[in-house]
C-alpha positions as CSV (number, residue, x, y, z in Angstrom):
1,X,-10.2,-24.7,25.1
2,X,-13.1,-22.7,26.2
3,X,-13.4,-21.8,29.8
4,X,-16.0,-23.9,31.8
5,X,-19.3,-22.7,33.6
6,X,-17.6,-21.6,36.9
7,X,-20.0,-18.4,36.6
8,X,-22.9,-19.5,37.5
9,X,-21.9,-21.6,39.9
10,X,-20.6,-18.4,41.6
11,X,-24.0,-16.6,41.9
12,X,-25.5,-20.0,43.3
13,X,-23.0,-20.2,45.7
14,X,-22.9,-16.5,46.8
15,X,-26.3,-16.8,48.0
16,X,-25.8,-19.3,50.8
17,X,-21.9,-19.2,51.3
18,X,-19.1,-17.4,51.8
19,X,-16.4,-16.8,49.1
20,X,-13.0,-17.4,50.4
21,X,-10.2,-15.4,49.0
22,X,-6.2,-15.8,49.6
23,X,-3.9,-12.8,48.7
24,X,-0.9,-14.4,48.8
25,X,1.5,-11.7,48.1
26,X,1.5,-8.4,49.7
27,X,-1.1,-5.5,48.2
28,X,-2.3,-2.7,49.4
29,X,-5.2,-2.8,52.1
30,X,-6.6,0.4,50.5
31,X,-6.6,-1.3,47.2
32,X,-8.5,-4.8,48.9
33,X,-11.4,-2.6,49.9
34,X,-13.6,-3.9,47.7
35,X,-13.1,-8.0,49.2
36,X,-11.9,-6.6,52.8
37,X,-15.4,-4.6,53.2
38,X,-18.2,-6.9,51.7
39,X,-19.8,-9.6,54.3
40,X,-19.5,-12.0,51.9
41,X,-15.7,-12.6,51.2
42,X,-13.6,-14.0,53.4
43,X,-10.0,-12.5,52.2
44,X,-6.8,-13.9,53.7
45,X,-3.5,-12.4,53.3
46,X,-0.9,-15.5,53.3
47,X,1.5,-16.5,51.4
48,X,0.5,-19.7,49.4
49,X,3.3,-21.7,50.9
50,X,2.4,-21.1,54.4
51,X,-1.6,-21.7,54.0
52,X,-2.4,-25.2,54.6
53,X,-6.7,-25.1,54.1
54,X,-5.8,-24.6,50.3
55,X,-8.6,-26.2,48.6
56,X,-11.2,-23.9,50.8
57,X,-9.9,-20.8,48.2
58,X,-12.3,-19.9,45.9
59,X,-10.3,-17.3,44.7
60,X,-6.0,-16.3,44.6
61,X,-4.8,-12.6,44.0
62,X,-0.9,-12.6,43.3
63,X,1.7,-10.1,42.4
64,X,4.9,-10.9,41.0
65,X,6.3,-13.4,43.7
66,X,4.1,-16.0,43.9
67,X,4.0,-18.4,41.0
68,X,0.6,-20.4,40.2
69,X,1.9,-23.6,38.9
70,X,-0.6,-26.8,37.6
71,X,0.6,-28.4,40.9
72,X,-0.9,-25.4,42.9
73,X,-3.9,-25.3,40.9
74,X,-4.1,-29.1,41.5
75,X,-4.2,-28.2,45.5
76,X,-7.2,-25.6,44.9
77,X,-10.0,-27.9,44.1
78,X,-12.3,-25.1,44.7
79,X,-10.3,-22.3,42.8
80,X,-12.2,-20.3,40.1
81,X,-10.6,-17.1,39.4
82,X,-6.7,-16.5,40.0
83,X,-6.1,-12.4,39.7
84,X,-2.4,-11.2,39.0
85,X,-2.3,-7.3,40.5
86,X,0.2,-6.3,37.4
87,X,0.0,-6.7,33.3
88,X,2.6,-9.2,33.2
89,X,1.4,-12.9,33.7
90,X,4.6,-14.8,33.2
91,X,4.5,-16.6,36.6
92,X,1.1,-17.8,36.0
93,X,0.7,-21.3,33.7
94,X,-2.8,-20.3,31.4
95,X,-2.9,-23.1,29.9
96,X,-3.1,-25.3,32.9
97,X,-5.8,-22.9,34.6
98,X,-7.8,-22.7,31.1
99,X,-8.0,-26.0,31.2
100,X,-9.3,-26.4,34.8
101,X,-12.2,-24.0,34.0
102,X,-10.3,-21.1,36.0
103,X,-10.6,-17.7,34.8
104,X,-7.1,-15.9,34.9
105,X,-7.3,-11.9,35.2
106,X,-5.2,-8.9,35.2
107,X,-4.6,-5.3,35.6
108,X,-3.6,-3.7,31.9
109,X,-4.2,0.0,33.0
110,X,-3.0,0.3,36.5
111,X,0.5,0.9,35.8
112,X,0.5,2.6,32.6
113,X,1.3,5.6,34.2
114,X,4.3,4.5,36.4
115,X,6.2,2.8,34.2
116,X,5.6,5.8,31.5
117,X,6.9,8.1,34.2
118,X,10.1,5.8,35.3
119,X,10.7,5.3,31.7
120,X,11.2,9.2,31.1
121,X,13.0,9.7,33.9
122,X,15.3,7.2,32.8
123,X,15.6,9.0,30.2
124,X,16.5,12.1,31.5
125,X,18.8,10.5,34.0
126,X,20.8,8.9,31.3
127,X,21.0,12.3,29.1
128,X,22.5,14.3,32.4
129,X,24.4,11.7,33.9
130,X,22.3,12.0,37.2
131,X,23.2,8.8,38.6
132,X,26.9,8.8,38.2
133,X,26.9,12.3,39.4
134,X,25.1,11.6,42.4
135,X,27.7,8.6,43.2
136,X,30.6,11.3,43.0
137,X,29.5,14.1,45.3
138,X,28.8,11.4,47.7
139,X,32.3,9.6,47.1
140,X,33.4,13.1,48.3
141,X,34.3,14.3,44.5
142,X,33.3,17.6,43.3
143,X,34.1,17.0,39.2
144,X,31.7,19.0,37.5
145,X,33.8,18.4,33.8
146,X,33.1,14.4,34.2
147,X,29.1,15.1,33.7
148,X,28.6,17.1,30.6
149,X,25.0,16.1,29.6
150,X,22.6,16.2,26.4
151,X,19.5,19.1,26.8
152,X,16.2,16.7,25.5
153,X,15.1,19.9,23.6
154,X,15.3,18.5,19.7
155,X,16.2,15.4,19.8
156,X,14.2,12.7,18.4
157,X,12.4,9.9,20.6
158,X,12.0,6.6,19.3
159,X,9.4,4.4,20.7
160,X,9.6,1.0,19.2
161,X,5.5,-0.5,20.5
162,X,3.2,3.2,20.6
163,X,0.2,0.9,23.3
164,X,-0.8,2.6,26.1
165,X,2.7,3.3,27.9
166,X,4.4,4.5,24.2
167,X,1.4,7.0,23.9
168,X,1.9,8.3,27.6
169,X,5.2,8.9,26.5
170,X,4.7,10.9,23.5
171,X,2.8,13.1,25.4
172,X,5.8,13.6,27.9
173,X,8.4,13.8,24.8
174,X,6.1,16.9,23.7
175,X,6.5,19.1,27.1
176,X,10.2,18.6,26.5
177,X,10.7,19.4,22.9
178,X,11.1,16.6,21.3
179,X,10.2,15.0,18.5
180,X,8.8,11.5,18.2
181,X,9.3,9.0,15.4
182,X,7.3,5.6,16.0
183,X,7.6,2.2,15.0
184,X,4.5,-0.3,15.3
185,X,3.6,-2.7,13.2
186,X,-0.4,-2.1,13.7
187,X,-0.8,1.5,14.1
188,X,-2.5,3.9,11.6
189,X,-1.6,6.9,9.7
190,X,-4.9,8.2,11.3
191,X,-4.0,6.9,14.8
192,X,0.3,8.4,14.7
193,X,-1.2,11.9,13.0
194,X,-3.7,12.4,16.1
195,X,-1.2,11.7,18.3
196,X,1.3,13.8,17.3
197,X,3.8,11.4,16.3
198,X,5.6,10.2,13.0
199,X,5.1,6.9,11.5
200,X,8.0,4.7,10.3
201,X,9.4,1.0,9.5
202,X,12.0,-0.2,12.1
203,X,14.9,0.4,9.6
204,X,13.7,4.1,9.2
205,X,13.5,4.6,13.1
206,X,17.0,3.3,14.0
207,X,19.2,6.0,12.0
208,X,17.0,9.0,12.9
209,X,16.4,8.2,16.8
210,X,18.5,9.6,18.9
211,X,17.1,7.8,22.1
212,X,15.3,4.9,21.1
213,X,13.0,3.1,24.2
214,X,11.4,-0.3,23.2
215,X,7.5,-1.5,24.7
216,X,6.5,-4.1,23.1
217,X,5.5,-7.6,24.6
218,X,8.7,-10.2,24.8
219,X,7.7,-12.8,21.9
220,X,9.5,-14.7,19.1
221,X,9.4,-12.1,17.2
222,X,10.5,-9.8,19.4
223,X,13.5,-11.4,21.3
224,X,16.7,-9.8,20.3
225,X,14.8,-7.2,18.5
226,X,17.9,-4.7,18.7
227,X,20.5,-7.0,18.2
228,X,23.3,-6.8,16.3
229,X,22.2,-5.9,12.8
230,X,19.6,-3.5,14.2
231,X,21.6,-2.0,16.8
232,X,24.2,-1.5,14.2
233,X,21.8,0.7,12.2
234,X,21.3,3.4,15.2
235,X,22.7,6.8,15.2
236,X,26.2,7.2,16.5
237,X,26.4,8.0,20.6
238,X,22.3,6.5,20.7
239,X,20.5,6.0,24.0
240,X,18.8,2.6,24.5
241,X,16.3,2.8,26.8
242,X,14.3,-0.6,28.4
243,X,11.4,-0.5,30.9
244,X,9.8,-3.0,29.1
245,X,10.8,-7.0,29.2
246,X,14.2,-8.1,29.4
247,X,15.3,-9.9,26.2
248,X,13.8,-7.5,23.6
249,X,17.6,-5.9,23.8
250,X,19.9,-8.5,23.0
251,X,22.4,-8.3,26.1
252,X,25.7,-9.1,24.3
253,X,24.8,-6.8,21.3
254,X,24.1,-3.8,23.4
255,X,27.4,-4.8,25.7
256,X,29.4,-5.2,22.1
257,X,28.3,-1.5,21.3
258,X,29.1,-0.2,24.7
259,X,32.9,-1.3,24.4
260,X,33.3,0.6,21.0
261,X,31.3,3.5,21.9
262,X,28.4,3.7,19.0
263,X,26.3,3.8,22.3
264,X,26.4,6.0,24.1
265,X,24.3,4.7,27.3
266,X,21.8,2.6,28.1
267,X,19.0,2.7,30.7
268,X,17.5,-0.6,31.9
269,X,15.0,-1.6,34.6
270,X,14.6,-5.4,32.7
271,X,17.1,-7.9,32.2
272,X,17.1,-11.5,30.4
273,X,17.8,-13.0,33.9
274,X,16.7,-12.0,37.2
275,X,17.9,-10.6,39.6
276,X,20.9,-9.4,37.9
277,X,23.5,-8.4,40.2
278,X,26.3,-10.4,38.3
279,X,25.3,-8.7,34.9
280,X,28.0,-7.4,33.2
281,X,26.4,-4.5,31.9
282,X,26.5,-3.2,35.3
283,X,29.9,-2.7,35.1
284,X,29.9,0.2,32.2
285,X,29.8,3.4,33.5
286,X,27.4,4.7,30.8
287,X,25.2,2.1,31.7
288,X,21.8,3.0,34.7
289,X,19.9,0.4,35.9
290,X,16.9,-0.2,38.3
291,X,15.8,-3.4,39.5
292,X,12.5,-4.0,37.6
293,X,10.4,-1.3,39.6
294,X,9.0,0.8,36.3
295,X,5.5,-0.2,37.7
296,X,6.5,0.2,41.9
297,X,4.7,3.3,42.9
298,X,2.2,3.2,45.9
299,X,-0.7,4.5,43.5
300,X,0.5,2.2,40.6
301,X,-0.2,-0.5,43.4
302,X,-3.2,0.6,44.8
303,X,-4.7,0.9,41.9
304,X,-4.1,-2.8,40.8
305,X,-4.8,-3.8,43.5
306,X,-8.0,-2.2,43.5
307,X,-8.7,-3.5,39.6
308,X,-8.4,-6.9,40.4
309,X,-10.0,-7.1,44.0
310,X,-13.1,-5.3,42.7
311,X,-13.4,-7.7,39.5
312,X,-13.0,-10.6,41.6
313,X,-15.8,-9.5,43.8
314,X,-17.8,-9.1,40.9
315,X,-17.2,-12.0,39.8
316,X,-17.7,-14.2,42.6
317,X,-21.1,-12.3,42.4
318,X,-22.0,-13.9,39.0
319,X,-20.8,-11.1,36.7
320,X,-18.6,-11.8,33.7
321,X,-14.5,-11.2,34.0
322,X,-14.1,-8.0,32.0
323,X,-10.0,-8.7,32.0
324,X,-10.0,-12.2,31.0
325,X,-6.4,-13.4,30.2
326,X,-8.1,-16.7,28.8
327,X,-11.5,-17.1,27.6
328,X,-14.9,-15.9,28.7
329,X,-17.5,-18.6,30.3
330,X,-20.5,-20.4,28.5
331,X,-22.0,-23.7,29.1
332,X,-20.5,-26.9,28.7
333,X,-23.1,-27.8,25.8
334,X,-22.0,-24.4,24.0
335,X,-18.4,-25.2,24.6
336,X,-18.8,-28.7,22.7
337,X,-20.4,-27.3,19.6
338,X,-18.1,-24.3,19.4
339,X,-14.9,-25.4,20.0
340,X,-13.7,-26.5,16.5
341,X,-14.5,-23.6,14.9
342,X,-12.8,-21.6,17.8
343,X,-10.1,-23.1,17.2
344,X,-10.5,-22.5,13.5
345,X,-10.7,-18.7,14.2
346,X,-7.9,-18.4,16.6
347,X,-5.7,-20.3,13.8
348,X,-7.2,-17.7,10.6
349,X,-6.1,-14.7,12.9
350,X,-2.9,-15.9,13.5
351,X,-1.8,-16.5,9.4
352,X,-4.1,-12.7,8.8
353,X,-1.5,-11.3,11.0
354,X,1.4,-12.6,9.7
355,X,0.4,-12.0,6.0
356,X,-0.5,-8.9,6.5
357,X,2.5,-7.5,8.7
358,X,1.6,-3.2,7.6
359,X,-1.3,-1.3,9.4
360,X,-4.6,-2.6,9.3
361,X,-7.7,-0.8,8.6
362,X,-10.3,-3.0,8.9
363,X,-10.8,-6.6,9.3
364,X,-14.4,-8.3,8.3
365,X,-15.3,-12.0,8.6
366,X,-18.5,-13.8,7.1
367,X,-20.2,-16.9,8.1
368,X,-22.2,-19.4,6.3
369,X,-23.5,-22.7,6.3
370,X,-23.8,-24.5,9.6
371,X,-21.9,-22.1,11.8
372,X,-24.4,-19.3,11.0
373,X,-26.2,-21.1,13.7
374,X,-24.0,-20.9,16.5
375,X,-22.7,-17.5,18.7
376,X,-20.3,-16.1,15.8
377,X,-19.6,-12.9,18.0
378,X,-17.5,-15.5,20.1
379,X,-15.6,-16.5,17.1
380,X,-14.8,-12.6,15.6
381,X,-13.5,-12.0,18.8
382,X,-11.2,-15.3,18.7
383,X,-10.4,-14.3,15.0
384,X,-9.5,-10.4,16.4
385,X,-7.9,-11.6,19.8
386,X,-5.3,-14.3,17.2
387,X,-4.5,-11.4,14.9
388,X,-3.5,-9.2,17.7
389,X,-1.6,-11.6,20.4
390,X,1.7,-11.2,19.2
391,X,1.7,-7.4,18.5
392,X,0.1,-5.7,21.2
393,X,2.5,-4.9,24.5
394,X,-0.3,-5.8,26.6
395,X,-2.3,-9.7,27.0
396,X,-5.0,-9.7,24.1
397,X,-8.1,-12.0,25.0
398,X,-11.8,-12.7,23.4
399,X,-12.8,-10.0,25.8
400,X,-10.5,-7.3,25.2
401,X,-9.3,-7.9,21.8
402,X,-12.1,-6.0,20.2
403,X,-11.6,-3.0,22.7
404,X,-7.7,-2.8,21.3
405,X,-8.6,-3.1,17.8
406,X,-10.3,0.1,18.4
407,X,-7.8,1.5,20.1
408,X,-5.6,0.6,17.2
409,X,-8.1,2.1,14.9
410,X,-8.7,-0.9,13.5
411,X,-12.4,-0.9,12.5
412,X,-14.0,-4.8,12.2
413,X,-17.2,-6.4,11.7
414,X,-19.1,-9.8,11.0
415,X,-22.1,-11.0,8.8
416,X,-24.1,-13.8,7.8
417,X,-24.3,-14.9,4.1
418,X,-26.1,-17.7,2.5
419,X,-23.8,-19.0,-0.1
420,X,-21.0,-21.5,1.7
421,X,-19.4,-22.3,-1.9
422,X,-20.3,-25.9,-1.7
423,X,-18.6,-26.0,2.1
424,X,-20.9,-27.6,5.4
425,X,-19.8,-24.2,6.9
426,X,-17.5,-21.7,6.0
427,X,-15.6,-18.5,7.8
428,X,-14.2,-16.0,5.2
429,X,-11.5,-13.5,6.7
430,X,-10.0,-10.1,5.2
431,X,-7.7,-7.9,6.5
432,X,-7.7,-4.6,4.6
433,X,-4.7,-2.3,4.6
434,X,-4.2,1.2,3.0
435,X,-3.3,-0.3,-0.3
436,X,-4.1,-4.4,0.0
437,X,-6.0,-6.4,1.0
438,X,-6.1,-10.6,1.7
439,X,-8.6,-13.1,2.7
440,X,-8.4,-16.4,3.2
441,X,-11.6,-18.6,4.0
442,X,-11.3,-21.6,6.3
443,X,-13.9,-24.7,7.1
444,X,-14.2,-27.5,9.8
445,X,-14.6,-31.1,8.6
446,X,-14.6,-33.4,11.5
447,X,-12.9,-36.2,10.0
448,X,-10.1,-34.2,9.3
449,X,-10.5,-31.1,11.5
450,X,-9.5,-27.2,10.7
451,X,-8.9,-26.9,7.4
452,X,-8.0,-23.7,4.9
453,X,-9.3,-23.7,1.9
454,X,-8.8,-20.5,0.0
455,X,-6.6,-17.7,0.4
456,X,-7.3,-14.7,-1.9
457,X,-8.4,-16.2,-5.1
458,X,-6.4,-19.3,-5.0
459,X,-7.7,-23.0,-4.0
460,X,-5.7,-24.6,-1.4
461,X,-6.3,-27.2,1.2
462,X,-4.2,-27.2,3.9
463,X,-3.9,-27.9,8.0
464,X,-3.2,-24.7,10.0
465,X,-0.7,-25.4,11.9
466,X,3.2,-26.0,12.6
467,X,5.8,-24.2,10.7
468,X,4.6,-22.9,7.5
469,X,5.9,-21.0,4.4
470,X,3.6,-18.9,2.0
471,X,5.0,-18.1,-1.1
472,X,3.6,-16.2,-4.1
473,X,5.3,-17.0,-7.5
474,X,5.1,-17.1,-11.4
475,X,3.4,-20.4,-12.5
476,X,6.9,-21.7,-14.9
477,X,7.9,-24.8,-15.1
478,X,11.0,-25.6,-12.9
479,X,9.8,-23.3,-9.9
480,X,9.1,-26.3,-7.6
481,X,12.5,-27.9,-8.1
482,X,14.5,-24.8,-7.4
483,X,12.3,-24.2,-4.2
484,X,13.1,-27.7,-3.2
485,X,16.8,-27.4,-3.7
486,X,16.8,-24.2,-1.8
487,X,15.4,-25.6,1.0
488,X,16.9,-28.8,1.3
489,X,20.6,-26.6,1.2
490,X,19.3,-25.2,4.4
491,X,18.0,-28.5,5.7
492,X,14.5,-27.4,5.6
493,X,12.1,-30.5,5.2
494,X,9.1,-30.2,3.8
495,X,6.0,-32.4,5.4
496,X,3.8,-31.4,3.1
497,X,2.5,-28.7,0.2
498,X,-0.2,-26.9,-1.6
499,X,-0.5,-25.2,-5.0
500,X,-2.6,-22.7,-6.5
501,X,-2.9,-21.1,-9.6
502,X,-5.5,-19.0,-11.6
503,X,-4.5,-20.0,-14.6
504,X,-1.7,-21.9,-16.5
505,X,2.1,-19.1,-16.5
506,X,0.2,-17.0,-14.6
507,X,0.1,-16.3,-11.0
508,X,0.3,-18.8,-8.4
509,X,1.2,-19.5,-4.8
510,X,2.8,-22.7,-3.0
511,X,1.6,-23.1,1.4
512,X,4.4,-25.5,2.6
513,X,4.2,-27.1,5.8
514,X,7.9,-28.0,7.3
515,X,9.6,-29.5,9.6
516,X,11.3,-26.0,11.6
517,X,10.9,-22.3,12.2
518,X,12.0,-20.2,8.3
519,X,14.7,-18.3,9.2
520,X,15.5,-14.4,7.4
521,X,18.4,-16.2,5.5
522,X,15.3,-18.7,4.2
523,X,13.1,-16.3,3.1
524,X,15.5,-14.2,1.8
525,X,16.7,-16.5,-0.6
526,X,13.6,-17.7,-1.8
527,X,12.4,-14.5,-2.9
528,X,16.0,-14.4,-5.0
529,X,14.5,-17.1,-7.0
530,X,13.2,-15.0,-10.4
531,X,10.2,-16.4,-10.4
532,X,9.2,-16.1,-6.3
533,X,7.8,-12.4,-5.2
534,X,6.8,-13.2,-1.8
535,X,8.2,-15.8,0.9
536,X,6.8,-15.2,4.4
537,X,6.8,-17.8,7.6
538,X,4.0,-18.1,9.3
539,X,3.7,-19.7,12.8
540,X,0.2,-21.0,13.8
């Protein structure tokens, strides 16, 4: 849903009232300036459960330790803008305040720098055995044999997510020596060569690392990214590294790996449960640990504190919210006519962006028919925001997405055509790589809703969304049945499917909707069908 018109209500308000602002977790006064200083904010520092006036608010800064429920937002009748002085949004419910017409920002630079800085020295740490060293001489041991280190100088970092904090650390692994190898799904040959770095796949970055540190966001795809299997594939005596979400390392794997000594350490300020004092991990010797404080430095914290207090202030004031973690305002009557074919865009992103899983180039979408008339930037952005979301370490919005596509070196762009191919309306969506390319073209009918109609240069008609399974096969007879059987030996229901072809034994693809997630072990054996090339799940 689109956010509602709390804007303008804002700069009505600001003229004859007083904005009232609680800060219910503690920030740095230096950082509150911006709401502390002007005449017309009233800013409270209290903790949410001890404020009883709550539905006086207008607006609610938080950190980490307050968590901003439906039931809280419920209490805030007057609530517009909730700000979270961090990147990480977990203990805020955005789907609850999107729907309430509250805008939910956050600070995506602030601590970029801090938690680049505690990640290296993790790092180093780790490699010279500062911590277990430390305990020693202050147990009153002086056992200089027991902490042999590792000199940086040539070894190869591997930064699994190269956003903002994976570039700062290139730059450090430079001054040391090192060489960088980096694995991200979206960035360019262009983008890795300018920053100094080598590009690779996952399974080319495990062997050659030898300290590997993961930033990435925690999704589905992510969780348990070096797991078993993956861990497996690492360098004997690696360095794992994680400063970024807790969960992205499967614990057991890494603790399996410890015991028989293919790792060598590990370094982690981020656990899959919180706080972790009864972690097992903690109990291996090779193992350093912090307790979640990458981004806990006095200027990391007055400088998102300062992020969010001056964007709230502006704001309040009538001014758009430049770190939207949900959608940007527009009026109600807007809303209503644009909705469906937001929704339509958000959906085409997401399938883009799991068809095309390589480095993107350029993405371009066209409009025609009826939707020509309507605010299509909105919808690009949607489109842009969908295909990032799950790749990017940072929150991807309508308002930022099109500022990290360009930090991605992704180039995009929109334009009006004429002919809608017999469609009402019509939104046409390619994603170009170095050496491919797919499109797929989608439609709203309102008696049946989102709909896509085309991918590449097949004719399909399908709902976006659920579970889904794109294959690409040879038109023979016979293909169906063996794609049936496969699936029902995994007990994989399908609910319903589309088929495409160009022409009759030529090429052809199938877009099943089913009942669960595709696991590897699913696709895998699909594609060991003769006739399948190409079995991918896609999640919309």
């Amino acid at each position: 849903m689109i956010q509602q018109p709390v804007a303008e209500k804002a700069e009505e308000q600001v003229l004859n009232n007083t904005f009232r602002v609680l800060v219910s977790d503690n920030m740095s006064e230096q950082g509150l300036k911006p709401l502390l200083d002007n005449d017309n904010m009233d800013c409270v520092q209290q903790n949410v459960n001890d404020t009883d006036d709550l539905d006086e608010y207008d607006a609610l800064l938080v950190r980490s330790g307050t968590t901003v429920t439906a039931a809280l937002m419920d209490q805030m009748s007057r609530l517009k803008i909730i700000a979270r002085a961090g990147v990480g949004v977990d203990n805020i419910d955005i789907d609850a305040a999107t729907k309430r017409g509250i805008v939910v920002i956050n600070a995506p630079d602030g601590n970029t720098i801090s938690t680049a800085e505690h990640t290296f020295a993790m790092i180093i740490s780790l490699a010279r055995k500062v911590p277990q060293a430390n305990a020693s001489i202050k147990g009153g041991e002086w056992n200089r044999k027991a902490f042999q280190g590792t000199e940086l100088r040539g070894k190869t970092l591997g930064i699994v997510g190269f956003g903002r904090i994976g570039s700062e650390l290139a730059k450090r692994a430079r001054g040391f020596d090192m060489s960088t190898i980096v694995y991200d799904p979206f960035l360019t040959k262009e983008r890795a060569e300018k920053a100094g770095v080598q590009l690779a796949d996952l399974d080319e970055l495990l062997p050659e690392a030898d300290i590997i540190t993961v930033h990435t966001p925690l999704t589905k795809e992510t969780k348990g990214l070096l797991g078993m299997e993956n861990i497996k594939k690492t360098k004997e005596g690696v360095f794992l590294i994680n400063c970024a979400r807790g969960g992205i390392i499967d614990e057991d794997a890494l603790k399996h790996y410890l015991e028989n000594g293919h790792v060598a350490g590990a370094a982690l300020d981020v656990f899959e449960e919180e706080p972790a004092q009864d972690n097992e991990l903690l109990a291996f010797d090779q193992v350093i640990s912090t307790p979640h404080i990458a981004a806990s430095t006095k200027e990391a914290q007055l400088n998102v504190a300062a992020q969010v207090s001056e964007e709230v202030l502006q704001f309040l004031k009538g001014m758009p919210a430049l770190n939207s973690i949900n959608l940007p305002a527009m009026s109600k009557e807007k809303f209503e006519t644009l909705q469906p074919y937001y929704e339509l865009s958000k959906k085409m992103g997401h399938i883009l962006s799991q068809s095309m899983t390589g480095p993107v180039q350029d993405i371009n979408v066209q409009y025609s028919g009826e939707v020509t008339e309507l605010e299509t930037s909105v919808l690009t952005r949607s489109l842009i925001a969908g295909f990032l979301q799950t790749r990017i370490d940072a929150p991807v919005n309508d308002v930022n997405a099109s500022l990290i596509a360009k930090e991605r070196g992704i180039n995009y762009g929109e334009k009006h055509q004429t002919n809608a191919l017999g469609y009402s309306n019509l939104i046409q969506a390619t994603v170009e790589e170095e050496n491919q390319t797919f499109t797929i073209h989608g439609t709203y009918v309102k008696e049946y809703g989102p709909r896509i109609v085309r991918i590449n240069d097949f004719h399909v008609d399908f709902y976006p969304t659920g579970h889904l399974i794109y294959i690409k096969h040879t038109d023979k007879p016979g293909v169906i049945g063996k794609m049936g059987q496969l699936l029902g030996k995994h007990e994989v229901n399908i609910a319903t499917m589309q088929v495409g072809r160009k022409e009759e034994g030529g090429d052809a693809i199938m877009m099943l909707a089913v009942d669960k997630e595709a696991t590897e072990d699913v696709l895998n054996d699909l594609t060991s069908i003769e006739e399948i090339t190409r079995a991918d799940k896609i999640e919309v």
